[in-house]
C-alpha positions as CSV (number, residue, x, y, z in Angstrom):
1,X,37.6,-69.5,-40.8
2,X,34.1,-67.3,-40.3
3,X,31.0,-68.7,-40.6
4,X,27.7,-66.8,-41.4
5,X,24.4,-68.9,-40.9
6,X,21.7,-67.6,-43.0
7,X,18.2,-69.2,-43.0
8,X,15.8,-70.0,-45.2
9,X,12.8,-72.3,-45.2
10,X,12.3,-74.3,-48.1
11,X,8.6,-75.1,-49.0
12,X,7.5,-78.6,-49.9
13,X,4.4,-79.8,-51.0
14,X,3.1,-83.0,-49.7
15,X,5.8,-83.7,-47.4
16,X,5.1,-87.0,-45.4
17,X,8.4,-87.0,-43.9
18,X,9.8,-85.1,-41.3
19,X,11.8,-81.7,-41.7
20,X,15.6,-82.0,-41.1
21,X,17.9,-78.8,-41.0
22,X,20.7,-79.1,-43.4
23,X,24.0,-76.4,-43.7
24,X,24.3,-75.5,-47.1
25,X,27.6,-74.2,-47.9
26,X,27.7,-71.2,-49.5
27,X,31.6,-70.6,-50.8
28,X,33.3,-67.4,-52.4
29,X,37.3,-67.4,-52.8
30,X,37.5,-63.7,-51.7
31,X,34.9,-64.1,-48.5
32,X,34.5,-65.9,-45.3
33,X,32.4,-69.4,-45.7
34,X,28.7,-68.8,-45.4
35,X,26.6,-71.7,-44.1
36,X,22.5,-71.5,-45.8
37,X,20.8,-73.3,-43.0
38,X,17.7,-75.3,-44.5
39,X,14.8,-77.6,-43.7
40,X,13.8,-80.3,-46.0
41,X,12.8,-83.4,-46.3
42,X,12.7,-86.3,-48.2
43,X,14.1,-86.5,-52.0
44,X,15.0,-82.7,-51.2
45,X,17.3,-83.4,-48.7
46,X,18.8,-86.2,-50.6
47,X,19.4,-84.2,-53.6
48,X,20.7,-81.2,-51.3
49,X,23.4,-83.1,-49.6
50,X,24.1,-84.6,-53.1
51,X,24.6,-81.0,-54.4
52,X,26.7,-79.8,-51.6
53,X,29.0,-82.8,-52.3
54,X,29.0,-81.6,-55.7
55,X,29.8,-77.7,-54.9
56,X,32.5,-78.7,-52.2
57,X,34.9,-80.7,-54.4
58,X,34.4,-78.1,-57.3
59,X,35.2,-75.4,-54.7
60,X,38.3,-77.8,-53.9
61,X,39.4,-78.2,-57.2
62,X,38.9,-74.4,-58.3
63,X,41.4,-73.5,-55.1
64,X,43.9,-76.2,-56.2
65,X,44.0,-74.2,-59.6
């Protein structure tokens, strides 16, 4: 499997806590895996890695299907 890293800075306002890079997945049936690499922090990277849970197991599921 290929990966592609893109980047992309994600702006927060008020950030008191320090930036961490997070690999998004990015996943399409018909391409190679593409990795969005971010930095957040805080409730943003909590709710990130909560959404890339969330977009893994439907990509799982779809490809069951």
């Amino acid at each position: 499997m290929k990966a592609m890293i893109l980047e992309k800075v994600v702006s927060l306002h008020d950030c008191t806590e320090p930036l961490k890079s997070v690999d998004y997945p990015v996943l399409f049936r018909e391409a190679d895996d593409q990795l969005l690499k971010v930095q957040v922090c805080g409730y943003a990277l909590r709710s990130l890695t909560f959404q890339r849970h969330l977009l893994m197991e439907k990509e799982i599921r779809s490809r069951k299907n």
